[in-house]
The first five atom37 places (N, CA, C, CB, O) and aatype in JSON, in Angstrom:
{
  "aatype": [20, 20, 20, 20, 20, 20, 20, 20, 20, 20, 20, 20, 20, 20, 20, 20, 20, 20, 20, 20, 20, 20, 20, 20, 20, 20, 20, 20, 20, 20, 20, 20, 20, 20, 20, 20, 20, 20, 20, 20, 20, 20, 20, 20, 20, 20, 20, 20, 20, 20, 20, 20, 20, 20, 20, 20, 20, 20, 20, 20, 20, 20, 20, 20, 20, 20, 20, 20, 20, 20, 20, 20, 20, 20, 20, 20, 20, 20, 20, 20, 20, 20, 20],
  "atom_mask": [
    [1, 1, 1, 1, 1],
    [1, 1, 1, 1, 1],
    [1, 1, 1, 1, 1],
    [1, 1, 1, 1, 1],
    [1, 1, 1, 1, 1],
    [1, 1, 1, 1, 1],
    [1, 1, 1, 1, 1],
    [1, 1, 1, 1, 1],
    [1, 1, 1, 1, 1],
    [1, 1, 1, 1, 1],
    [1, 1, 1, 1, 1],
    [1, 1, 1, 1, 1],
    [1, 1, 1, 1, 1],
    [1, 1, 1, 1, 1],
    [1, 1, 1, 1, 1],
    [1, 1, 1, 1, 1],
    [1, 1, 1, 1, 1],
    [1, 1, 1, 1, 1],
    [1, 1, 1, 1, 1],
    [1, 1, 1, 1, 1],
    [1, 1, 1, 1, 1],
    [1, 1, 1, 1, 1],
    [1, 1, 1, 1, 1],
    [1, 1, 1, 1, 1],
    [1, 1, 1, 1, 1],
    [1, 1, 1, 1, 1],
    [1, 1, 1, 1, 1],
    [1, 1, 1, 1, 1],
    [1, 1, 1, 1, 1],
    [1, 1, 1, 1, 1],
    [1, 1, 1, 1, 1],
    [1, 1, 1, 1, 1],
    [1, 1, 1, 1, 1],
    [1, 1, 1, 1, 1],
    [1, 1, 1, 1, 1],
    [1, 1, 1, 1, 1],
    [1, 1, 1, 1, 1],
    [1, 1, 1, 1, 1],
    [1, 1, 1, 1, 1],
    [1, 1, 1, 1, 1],
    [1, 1, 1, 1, 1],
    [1, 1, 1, 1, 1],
    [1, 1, 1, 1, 1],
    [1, 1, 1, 1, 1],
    [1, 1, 1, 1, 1],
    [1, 1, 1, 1, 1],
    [1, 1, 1, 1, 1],
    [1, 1, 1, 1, 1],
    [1, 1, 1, 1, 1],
    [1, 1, 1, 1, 1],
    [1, 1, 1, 1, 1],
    [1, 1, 1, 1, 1],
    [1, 1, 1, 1, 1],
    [1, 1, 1, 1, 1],
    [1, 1, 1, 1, 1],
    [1, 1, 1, 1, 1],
    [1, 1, 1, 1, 1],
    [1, 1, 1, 1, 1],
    [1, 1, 1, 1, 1],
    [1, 1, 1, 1, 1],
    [1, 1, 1, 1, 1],
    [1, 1, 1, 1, 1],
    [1, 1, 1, 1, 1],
    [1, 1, 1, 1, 1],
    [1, 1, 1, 1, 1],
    [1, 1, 1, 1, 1],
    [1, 1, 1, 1, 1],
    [1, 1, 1, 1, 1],
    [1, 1, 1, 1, 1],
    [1, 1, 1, 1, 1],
    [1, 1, 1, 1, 1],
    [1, 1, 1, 1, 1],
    [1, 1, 1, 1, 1],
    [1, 1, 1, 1, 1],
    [1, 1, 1, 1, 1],
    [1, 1, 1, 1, 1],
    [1, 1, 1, 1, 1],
    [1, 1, 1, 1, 1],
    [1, 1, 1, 1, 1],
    [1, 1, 1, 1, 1],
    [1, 1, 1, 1, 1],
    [1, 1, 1, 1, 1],
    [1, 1, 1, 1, 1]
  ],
  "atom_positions": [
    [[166.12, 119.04, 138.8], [166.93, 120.07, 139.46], [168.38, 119.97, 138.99], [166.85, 119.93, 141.01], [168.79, 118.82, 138.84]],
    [[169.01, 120.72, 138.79], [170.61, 120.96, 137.97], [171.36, 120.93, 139.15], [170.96, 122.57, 137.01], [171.14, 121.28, 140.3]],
    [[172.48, 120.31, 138.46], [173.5, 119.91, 139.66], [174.14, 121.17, 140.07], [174.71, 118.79, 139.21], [174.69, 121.74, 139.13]],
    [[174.2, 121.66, 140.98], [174.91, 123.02, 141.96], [176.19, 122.86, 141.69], [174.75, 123.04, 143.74], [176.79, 123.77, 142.27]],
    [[177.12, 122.01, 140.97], [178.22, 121.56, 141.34], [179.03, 121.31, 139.82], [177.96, 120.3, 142.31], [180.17, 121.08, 139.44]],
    [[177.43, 121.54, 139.15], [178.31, 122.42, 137.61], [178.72, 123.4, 137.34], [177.84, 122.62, 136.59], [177.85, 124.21, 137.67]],
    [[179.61, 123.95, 136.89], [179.88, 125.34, 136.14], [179.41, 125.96, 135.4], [180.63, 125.48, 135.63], [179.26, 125.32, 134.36]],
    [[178.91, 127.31, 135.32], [177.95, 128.16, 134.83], [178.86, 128.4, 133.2], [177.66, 129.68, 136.01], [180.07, 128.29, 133.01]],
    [[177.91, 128.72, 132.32], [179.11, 129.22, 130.95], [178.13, 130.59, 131.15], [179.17, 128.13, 128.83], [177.03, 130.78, 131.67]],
    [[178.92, 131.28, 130.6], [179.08, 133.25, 130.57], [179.61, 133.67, 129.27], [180.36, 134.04, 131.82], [180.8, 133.46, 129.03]],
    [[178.83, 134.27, 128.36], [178.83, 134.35, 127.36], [178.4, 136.19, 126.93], [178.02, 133.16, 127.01], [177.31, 136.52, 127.4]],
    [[178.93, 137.01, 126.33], [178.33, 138.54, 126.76], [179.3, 138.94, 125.07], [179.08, 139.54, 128.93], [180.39, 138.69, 124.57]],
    [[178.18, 139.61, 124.76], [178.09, 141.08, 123.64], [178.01, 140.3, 122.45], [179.61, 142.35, 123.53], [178.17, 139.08, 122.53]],
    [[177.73, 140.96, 121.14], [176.75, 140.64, 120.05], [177.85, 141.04, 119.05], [175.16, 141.52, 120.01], [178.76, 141.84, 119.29]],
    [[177.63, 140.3, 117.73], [178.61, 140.54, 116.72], [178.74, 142.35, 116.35], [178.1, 139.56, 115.34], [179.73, 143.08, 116.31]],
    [[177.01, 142.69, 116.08], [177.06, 143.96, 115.39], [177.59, 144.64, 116.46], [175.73, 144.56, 114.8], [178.44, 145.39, 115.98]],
    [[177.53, 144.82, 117.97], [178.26, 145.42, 118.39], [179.63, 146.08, 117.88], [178.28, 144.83, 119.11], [180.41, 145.55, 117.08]],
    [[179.81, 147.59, 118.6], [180.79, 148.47, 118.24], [182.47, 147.44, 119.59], [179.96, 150.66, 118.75], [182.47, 147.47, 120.82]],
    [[183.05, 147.07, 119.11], [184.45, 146.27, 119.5], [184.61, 146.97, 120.9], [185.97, 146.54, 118.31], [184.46, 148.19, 120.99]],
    [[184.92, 146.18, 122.0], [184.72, 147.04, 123.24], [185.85, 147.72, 123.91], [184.15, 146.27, 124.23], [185.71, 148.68, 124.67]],
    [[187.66, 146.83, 123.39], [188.48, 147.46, 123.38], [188.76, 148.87, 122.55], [189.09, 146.67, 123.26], [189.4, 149.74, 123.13]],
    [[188.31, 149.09, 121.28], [187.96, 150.06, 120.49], [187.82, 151.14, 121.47], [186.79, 149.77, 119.65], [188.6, 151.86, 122.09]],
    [[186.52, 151.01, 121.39], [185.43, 151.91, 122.45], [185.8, 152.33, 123.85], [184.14, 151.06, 122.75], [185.31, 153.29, 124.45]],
    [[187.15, 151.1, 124.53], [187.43, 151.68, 125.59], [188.94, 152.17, 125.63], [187.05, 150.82, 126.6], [189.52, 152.27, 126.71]],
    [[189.68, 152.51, 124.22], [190.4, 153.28, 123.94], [190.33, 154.51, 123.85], [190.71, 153.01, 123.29], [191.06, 155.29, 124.45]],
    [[189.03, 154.96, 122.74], [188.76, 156.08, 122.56], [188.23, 156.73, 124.0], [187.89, 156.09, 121.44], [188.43, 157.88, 124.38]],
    [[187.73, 156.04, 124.48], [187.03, 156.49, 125.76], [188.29, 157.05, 126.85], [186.08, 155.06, 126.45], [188.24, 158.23, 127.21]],
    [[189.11, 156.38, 127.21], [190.51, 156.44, 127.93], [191.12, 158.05, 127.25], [191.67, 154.8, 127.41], [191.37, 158.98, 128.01]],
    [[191.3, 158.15, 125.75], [191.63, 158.95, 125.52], [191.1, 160.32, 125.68], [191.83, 158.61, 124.78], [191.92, 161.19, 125.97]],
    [[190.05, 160.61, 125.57], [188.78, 161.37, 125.76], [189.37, 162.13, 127.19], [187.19, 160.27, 125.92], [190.05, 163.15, 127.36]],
    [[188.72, 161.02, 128.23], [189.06, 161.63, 129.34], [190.71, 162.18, 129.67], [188.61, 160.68, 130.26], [190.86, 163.3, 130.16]],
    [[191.85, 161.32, 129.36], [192.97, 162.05, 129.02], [193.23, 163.26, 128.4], [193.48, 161.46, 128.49], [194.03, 164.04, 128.92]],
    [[192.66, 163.54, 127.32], [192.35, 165.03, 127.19], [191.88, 166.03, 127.85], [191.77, 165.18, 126.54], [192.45, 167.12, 127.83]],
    [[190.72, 165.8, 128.59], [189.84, 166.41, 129.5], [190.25, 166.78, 130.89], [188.82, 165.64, 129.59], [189.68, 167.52, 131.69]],
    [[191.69, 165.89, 131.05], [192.34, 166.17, 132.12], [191.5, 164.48, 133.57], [191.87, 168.32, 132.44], [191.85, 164.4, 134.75]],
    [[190.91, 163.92, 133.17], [190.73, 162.61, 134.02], [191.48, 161.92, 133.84], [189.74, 161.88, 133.95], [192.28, 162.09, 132.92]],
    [[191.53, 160.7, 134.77], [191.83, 159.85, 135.32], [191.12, 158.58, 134.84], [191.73, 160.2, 136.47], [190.57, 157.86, 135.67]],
    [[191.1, 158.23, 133.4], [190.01, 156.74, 132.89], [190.0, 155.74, 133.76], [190.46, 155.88, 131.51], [188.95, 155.1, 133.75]],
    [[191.4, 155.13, 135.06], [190.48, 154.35, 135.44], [189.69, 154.72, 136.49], [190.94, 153.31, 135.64], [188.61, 154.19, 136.77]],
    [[190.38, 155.88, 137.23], [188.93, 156.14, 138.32], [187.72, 156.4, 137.57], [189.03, 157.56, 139.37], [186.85, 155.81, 138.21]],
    [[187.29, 156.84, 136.75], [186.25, 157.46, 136.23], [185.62, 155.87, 136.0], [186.57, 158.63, 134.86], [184.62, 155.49, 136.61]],
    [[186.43, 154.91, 134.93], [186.0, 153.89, 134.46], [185.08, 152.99, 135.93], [187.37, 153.17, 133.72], [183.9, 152.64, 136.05]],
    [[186.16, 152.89, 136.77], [185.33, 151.98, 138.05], [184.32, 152.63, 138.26], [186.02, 151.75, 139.51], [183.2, 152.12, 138.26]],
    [[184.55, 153.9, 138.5], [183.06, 154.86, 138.82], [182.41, 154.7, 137.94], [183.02, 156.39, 138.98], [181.28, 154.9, 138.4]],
    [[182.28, 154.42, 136.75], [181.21, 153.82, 135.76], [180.65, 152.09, 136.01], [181.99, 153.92, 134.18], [179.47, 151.74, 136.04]],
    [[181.39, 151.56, 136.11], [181.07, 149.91, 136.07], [180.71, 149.72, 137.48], [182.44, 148.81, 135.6], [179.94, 148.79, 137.71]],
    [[181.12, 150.46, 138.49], [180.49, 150.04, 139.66], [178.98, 150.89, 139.89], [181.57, 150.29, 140.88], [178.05, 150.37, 140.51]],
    [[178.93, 151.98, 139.41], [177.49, 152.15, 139.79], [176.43, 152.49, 138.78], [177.42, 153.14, 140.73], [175.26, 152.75, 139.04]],
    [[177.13, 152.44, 137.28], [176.19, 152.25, 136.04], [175.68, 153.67, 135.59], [174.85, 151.25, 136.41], [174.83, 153.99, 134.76]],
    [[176.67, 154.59, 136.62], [176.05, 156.07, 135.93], [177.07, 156.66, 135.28], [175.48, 157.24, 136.96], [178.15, 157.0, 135.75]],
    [[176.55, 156.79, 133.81], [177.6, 157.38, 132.72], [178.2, 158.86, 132.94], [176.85, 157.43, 131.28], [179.25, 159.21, 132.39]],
    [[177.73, 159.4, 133.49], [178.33, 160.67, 133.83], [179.98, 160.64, 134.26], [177.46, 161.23, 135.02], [180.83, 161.53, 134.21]],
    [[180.05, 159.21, 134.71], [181.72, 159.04, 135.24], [182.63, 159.4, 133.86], [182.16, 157.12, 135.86], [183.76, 159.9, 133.86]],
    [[181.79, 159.0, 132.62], [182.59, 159.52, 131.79], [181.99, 160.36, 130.78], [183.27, 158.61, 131.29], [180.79, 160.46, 130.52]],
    [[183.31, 161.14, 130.05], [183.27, 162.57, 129.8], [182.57, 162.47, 128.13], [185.02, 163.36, 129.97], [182.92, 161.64, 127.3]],
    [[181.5, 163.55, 127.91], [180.78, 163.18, 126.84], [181.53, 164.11, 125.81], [179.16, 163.36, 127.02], [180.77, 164.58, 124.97]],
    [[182.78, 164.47, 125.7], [183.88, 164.86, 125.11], [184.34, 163.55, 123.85], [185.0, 165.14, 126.4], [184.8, 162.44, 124.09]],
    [[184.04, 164.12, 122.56], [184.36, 163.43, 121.55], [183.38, 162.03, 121.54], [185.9, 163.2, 121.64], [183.95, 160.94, 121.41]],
    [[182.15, 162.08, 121.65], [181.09, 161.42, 122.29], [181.61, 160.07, 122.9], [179.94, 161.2, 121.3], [181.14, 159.01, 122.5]],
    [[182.52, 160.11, 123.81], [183.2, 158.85, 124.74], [181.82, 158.79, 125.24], [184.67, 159.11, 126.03], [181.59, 157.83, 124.51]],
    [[181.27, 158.88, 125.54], [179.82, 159.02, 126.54], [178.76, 157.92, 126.08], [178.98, 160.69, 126.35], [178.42, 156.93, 126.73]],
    [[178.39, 158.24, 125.07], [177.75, 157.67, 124.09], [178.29, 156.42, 123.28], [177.53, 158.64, 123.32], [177.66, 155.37, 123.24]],
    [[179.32, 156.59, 122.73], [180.29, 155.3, 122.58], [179.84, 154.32, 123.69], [182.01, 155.68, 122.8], [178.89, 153.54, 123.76]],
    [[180.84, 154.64, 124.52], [180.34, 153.45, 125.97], [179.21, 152.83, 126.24], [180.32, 153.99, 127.25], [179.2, 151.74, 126.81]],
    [[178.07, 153.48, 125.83], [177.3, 153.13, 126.68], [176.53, 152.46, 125.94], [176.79, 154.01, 127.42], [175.53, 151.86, 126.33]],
    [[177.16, 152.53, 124.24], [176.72, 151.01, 123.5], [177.12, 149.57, 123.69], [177.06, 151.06, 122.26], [176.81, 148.69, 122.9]],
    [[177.93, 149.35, 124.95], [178.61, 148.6, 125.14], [178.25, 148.32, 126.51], [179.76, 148.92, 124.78], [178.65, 149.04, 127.43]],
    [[177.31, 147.07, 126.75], [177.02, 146.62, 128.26], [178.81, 146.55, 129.12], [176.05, 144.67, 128.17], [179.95, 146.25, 128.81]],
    [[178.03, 147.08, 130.39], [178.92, 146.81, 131.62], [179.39, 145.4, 131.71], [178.18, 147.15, 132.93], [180.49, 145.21, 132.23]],
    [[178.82, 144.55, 131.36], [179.34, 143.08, 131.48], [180.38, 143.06, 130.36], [178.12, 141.85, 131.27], [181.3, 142.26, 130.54]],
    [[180.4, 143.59, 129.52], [181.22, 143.31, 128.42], [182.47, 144.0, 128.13], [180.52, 143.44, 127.42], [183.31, 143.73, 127.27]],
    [[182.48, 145.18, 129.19], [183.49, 145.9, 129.12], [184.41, 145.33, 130.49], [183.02, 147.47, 129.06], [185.63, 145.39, 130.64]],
    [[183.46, 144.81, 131.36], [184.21, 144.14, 132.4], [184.96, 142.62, 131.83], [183.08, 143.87, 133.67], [185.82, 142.07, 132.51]],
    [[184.63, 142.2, 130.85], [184.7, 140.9, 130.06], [186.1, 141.41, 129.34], [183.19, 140.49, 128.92], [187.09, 140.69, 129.21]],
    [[186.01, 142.58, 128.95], [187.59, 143.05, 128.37], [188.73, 143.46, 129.1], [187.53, 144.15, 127.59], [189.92, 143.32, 128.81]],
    [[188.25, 143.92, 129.99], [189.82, 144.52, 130.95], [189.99, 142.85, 131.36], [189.54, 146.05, 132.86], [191.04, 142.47, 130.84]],
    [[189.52, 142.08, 131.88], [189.61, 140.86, 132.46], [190.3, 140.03, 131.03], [187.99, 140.31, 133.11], [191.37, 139.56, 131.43]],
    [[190.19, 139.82, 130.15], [190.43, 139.81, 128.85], [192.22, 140.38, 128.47], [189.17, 140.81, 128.22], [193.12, 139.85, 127.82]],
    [[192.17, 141.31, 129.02], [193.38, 142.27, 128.59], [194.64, 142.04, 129.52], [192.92, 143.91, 128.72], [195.79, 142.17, 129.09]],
    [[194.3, 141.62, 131.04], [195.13, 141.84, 131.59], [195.44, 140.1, 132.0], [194.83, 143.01, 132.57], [196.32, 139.86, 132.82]],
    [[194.72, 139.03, 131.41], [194.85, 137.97, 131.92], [196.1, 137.77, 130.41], [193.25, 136.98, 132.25], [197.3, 137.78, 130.69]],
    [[195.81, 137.67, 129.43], [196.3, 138.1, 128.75], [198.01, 138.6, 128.24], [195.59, 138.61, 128.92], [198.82, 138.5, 127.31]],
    [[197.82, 139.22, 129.7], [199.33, 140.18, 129.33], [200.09, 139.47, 130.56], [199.24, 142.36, 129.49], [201.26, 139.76, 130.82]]
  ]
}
């Protein structure tokens, strides 16, 4: 039985992967055009996993959604610890 009292390692997204800051630039921009709000839309994506939060304008839609939710949550966390 493993000790409860170790620390887990967390490890998320794949080399060939498309870069997730990339992807969540273009995506930001997209909806800025479109007249949204990327991060409401964005939480409304990562919290309930339905892509519709964002706009399939300049295929932001599709972009994203090559890119697991863990990994895009792995970047803002990434970005702002960071800064």
């Amino acid at each position: 039985m493993a000790n409860m009292e170790e620390t887990m390692m967390f490890r998320v997204g794949t080399e060939d992967a498309p870069k997730a800051s990339v992807v969540i630039e273009e995506a930001c921009q997209a909806m800025r055009e479109k007249g949204y709000n990327p991060i409401n839309q964005l939480v409304g994506y990562l919290l309930s996993g339905d892509p519709t939060y964002i706009t399939s304008y300049n295929n932001a839609r599709s972009k994203i959604r090559k890119i697991e939710r863990d990994e895009l949550l792995e970047e803002f966390i990434r970005s702002y610890i960071e800064k």
